[in-house]
MOPAC internal coordinates of N, CA, C and O (Angstrom, degrees):
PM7 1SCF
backbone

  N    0.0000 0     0.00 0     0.00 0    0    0    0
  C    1.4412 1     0.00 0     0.00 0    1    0    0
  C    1.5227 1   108.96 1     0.00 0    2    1    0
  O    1.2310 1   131.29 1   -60.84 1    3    2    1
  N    1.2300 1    95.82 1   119.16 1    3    2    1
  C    1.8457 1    86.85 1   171.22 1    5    3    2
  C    1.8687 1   112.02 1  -116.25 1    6    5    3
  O    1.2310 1   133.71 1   -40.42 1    7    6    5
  N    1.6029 1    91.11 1   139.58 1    7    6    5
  C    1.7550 1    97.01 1   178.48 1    9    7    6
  C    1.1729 1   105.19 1  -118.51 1   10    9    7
  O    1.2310 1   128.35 1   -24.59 1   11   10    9
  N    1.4081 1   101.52 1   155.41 1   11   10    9
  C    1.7174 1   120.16 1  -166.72 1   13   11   10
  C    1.5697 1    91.79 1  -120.49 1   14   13   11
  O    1.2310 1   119.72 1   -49.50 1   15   14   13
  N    1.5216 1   118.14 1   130.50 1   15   14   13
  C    1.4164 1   106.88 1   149.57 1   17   15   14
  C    1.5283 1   109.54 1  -102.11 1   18   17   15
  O    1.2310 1   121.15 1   -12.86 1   19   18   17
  N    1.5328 1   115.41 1   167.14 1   19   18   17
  C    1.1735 1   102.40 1   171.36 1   21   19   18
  C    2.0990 1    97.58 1  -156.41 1   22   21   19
  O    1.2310 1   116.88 1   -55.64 1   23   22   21
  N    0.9633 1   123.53 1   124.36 1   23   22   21
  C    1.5277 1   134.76 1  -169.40 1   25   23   22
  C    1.9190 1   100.21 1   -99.40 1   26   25   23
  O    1.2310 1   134.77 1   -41.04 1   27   26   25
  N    1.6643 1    89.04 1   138.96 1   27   26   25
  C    1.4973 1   108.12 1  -163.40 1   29   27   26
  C    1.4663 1    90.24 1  -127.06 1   30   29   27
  O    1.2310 1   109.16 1   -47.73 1   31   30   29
  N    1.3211 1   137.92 1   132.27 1   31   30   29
  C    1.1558 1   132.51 1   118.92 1   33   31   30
  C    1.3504 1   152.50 1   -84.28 1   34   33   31
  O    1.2310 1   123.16 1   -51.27 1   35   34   33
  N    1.5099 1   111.55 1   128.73 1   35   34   33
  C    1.3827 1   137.16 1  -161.34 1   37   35   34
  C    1.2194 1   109.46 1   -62.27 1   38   37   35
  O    1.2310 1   106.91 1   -63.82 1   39   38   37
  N    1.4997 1   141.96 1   116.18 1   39   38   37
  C    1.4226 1   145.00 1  -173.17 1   41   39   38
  C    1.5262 1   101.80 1  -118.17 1   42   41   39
  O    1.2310 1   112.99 1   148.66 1   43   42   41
  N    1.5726 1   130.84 1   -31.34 1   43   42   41
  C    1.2061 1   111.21 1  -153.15 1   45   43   42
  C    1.6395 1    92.07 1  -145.65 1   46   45   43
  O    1.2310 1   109.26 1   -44.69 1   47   46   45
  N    1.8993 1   137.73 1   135.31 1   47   46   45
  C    1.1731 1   108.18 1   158.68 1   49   47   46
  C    1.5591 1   115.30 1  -112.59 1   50   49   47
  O    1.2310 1   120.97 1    39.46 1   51   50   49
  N    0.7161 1   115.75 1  -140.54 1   51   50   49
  C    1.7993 1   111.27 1   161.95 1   53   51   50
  C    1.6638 1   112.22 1  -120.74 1   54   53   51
  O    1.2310 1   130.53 1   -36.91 1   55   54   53
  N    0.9178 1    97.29 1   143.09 1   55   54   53
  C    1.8748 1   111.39 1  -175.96 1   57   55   54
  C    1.7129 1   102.00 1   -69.46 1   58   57   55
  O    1.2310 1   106.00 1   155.47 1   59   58   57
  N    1.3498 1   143.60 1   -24.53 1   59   58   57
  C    1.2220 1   137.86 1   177.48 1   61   59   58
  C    1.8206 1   112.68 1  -108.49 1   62   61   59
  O    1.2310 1   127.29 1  -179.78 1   63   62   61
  N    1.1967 1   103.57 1     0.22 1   63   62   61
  C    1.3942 1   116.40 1   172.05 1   65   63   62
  C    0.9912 1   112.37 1  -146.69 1   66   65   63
  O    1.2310 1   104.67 1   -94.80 1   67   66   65
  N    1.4738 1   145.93 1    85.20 1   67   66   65
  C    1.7650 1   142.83 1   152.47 1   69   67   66
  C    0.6969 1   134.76 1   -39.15 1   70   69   67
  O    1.2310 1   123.03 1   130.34 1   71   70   69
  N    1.4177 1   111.80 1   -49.66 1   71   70   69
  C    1.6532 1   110.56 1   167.00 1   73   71   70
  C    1.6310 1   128.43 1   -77.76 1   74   73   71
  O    1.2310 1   122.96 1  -152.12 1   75   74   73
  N    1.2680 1   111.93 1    27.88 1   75   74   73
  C    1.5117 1   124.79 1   149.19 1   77   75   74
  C    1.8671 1   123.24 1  -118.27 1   78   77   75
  O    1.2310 1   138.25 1   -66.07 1   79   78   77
  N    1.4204 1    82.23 1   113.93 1   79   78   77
  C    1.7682 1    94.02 1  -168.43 1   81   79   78
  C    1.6067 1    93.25 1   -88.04 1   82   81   79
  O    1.2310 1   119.47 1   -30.55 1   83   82   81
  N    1.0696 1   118.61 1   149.45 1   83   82   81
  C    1.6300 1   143.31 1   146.43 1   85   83   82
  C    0.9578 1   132.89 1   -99.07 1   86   85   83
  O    1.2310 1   106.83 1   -74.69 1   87   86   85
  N    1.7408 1   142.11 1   105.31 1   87   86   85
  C    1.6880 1   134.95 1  -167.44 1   89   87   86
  C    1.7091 1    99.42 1   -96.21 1   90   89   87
  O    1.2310 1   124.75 1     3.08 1   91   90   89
  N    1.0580 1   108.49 1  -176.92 1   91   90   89
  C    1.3907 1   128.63 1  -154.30 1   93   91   90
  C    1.2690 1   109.34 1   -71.78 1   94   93   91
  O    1.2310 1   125.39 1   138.94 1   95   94   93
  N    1.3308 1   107.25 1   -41.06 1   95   94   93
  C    1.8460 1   121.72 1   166.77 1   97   95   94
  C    1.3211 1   123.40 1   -77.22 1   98   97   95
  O    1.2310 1   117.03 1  -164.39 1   99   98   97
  N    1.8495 1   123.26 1    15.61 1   99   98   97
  C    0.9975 1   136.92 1   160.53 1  101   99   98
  C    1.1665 1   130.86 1    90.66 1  102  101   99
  O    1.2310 1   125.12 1   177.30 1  103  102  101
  N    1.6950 1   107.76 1    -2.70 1  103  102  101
  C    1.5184 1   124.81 1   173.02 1  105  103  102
  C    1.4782 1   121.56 1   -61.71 1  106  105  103
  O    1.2310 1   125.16 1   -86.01 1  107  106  105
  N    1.2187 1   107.70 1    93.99 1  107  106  105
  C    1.9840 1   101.38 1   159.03 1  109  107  106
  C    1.4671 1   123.75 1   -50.88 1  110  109  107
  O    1.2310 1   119.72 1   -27.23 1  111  110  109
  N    0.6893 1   118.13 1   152.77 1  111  110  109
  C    1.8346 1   146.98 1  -165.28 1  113  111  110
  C    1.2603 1   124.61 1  -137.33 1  114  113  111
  O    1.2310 1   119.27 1   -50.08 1  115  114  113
  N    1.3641 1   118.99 1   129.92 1  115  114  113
  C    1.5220 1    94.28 1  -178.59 1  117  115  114
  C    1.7628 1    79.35 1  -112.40 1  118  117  115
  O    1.2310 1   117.54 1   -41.05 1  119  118  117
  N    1.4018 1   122.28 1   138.95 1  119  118  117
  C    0.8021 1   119.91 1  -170.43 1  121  119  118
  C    1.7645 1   133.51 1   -87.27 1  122  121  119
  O    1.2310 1   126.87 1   154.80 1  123  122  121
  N    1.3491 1   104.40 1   -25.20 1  123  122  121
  C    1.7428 1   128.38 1   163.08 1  125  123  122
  C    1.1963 1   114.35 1   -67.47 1  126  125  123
  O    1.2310 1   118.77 1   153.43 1  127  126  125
  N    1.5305 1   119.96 1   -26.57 1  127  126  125
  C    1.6707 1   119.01 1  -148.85 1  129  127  126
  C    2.4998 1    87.71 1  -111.74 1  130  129  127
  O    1.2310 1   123.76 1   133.53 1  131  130  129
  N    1.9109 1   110.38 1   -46.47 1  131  130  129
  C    0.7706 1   148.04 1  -144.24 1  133  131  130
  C    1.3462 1   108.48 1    25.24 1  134  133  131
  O    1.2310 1   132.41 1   -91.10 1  135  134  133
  N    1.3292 1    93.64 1    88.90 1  135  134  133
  C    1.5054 1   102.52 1   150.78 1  137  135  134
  C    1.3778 1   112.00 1  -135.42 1  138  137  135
  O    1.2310 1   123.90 1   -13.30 1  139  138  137
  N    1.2939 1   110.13 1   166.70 1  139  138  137
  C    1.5475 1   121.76 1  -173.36 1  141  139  138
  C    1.5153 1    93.17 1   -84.74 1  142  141  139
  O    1.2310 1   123.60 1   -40.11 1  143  142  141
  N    1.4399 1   110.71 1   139.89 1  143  142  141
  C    1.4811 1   135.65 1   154.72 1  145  143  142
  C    1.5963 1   129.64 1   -59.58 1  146  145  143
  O    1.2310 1   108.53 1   -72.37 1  147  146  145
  N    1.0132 1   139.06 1   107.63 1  147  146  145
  C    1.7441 1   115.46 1   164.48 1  149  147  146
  C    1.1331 1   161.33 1   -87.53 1  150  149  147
  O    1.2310 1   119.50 1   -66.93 1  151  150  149
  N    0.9981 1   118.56 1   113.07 1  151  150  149
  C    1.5829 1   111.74 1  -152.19 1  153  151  150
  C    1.5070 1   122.21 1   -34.00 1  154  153  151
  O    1.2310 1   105.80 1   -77.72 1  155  154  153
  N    1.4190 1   143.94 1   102.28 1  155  154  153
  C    1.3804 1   121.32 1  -173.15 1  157  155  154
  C    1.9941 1   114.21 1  -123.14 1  158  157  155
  O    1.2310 1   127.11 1   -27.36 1  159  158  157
  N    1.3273 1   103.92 1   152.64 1  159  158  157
  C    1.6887 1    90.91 1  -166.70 1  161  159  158
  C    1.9020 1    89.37 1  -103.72 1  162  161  159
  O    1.2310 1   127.39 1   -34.48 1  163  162  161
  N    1.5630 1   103.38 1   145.52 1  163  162  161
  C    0.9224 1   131.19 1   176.92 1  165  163  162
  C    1.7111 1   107.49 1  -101.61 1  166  165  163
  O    1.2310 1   106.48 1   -93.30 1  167  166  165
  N    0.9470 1   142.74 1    86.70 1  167  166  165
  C    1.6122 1   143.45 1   168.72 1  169  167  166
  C    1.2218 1    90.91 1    88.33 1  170  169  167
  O    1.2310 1   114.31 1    68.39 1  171  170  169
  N    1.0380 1   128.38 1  -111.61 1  171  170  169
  C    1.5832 1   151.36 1   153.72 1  173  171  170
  C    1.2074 1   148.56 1   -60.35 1  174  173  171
  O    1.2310 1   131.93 1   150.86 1  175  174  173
  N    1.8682 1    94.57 1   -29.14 1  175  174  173
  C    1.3454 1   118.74 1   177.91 1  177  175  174
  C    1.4963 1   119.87 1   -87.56 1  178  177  175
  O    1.2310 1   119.82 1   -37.57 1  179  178  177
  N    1.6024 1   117.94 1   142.43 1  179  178  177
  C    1.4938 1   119.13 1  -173.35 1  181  179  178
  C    1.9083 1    89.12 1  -113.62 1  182  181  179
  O    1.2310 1   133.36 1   -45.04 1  183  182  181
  N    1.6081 1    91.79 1   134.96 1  183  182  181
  C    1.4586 1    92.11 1   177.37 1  185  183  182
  C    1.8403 1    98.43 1  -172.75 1  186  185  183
  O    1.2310 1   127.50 1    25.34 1  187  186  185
  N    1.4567 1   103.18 1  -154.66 1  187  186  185
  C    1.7896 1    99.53 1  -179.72 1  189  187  186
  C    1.5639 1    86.44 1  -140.49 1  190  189  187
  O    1.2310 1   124.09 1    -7.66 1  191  190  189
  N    1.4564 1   109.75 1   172.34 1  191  190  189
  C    1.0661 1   105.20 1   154.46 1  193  191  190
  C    1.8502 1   121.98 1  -115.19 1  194  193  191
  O    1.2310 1   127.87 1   -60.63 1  195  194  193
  N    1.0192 1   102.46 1   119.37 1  195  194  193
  C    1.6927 1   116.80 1  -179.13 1  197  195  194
  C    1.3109 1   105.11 1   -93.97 1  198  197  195
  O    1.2310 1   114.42 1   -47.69 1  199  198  197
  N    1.4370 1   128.17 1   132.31 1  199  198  197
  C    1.4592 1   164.17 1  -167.68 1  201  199  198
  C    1.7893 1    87.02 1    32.54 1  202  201  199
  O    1.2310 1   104.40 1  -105.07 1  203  202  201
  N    1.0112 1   146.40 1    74.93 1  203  202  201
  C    1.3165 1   139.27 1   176.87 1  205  203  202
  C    1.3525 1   127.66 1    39.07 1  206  205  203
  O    1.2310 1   125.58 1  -116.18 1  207  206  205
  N    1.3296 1   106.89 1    63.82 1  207  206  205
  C    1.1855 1   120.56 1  -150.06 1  209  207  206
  C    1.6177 1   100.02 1  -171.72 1  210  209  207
  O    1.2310 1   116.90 1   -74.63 1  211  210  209
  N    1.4455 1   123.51 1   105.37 1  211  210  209
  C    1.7202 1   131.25 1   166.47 1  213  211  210
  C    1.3226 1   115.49 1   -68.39 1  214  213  211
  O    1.2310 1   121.00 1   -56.45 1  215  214  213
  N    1.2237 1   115.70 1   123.55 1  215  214  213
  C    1.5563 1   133.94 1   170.09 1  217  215  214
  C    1.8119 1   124.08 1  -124.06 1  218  217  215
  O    1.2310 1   128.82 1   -44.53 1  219  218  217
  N    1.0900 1   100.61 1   135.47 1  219  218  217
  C    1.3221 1   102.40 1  -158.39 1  221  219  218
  C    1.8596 1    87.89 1   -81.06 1  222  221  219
  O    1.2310 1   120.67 1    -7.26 1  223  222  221
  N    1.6261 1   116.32 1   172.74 1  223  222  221
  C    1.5896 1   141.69 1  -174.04 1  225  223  222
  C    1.9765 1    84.87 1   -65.19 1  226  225  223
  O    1.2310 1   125.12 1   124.99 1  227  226  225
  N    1.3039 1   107.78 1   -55.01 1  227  226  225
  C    1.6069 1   112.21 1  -152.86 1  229  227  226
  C    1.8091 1   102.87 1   -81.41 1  230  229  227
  O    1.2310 1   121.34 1   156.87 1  231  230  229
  N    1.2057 1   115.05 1   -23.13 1  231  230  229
  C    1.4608 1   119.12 1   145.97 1  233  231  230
  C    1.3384 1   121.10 1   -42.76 1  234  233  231
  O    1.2310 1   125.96 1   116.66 1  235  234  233
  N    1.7924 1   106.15 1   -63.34 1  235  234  233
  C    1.6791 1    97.05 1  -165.17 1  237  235  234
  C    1.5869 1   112.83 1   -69.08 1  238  237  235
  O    1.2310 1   126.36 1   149.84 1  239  238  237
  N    1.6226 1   105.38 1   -30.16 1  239  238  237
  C    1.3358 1   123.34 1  -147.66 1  241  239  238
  C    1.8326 1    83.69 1   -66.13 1  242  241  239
  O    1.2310 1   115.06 1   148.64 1  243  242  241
  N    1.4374 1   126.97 1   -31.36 1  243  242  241
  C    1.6903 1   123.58 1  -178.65 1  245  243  242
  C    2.1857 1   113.95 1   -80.76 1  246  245  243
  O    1.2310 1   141.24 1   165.82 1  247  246  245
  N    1.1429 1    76.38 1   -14.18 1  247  246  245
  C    1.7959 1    76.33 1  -170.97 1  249  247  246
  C    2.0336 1   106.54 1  -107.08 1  250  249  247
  O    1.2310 1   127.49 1  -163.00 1  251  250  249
  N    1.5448 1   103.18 1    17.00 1  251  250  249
  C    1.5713 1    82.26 1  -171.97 1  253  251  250
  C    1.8742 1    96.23 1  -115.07 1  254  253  251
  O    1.2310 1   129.41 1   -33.88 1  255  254  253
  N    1.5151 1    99.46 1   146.12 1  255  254  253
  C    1.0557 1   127.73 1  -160.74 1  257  255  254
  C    1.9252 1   111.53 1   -96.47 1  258  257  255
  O    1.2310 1   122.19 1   -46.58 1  259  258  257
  N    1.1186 1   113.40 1   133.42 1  259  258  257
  C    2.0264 1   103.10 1   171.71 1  261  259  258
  C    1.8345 1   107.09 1   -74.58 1  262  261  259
  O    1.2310 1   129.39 1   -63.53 1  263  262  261
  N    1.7172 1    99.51 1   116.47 1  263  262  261
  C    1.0821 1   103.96 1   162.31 1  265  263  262
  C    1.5593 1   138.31 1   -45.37 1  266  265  263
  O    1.2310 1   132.95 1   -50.02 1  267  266  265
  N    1.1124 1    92.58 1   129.98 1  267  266  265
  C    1.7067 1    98.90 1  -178.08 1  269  267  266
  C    1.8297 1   124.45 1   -69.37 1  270  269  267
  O    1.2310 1   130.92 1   -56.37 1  271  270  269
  N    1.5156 1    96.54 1   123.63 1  271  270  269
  C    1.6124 1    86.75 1  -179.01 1  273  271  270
  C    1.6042 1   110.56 1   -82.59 1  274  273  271
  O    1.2310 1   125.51 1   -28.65 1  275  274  273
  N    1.1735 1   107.01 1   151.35 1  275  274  273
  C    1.8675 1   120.86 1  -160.34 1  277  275  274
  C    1.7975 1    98.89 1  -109.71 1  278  277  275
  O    1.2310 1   122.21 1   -68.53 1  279  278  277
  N    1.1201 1   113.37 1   111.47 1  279  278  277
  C    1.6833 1   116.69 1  -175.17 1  281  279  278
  C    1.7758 1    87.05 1   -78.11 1  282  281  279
  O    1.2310 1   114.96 1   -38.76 1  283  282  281
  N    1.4748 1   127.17 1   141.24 1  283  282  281
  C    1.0557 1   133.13 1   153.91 1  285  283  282
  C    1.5559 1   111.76 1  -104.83 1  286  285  283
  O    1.2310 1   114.95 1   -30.01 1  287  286  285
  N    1.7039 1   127.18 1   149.99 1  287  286  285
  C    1.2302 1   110.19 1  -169.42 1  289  287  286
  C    1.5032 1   105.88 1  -115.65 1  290  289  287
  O    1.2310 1   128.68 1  -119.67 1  291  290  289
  N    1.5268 1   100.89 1    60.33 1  291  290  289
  C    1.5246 1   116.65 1   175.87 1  293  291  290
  C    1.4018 1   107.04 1  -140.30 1  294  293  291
  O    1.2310 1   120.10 1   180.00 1  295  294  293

């Protein structure tokens, strides 16, 4: 069996979902579960679906928020 790790950083989440991070290269995340999301088109529309639920690109692109940096006291 071979495993790959590979580390993403989180730049952006969404204001009605937190626990989905977005990095800079546009990858969704679900962040509890971490797995990557896939982009899928609905009729016409390009979007993902978050908690079972379709959202269009121009949806998320209005609801995402700058991640917060976390001071650790170590």
């Amino acid at each position: 069996m071979i495993t790959l790790s590979r580390t993403y950083n989180i730049d952006w989440v969404l204001k009605f979902a937190p626990n989905y991070g977005i990095t800079k290269d546009g990858i969704v995340i679900n962040l509890y579960r971490n797995k990557i999301l896939k982009r899928t088109v609905v009729g016409y529309s390009i979007g993902y679906y978050i908690e079972s639920k379709f959202y269009t690109l121009t949806y998320l692109r209005n609801q995402l928020t700058k991640c917060q940096k976390v001071k650790y006291p170590f």
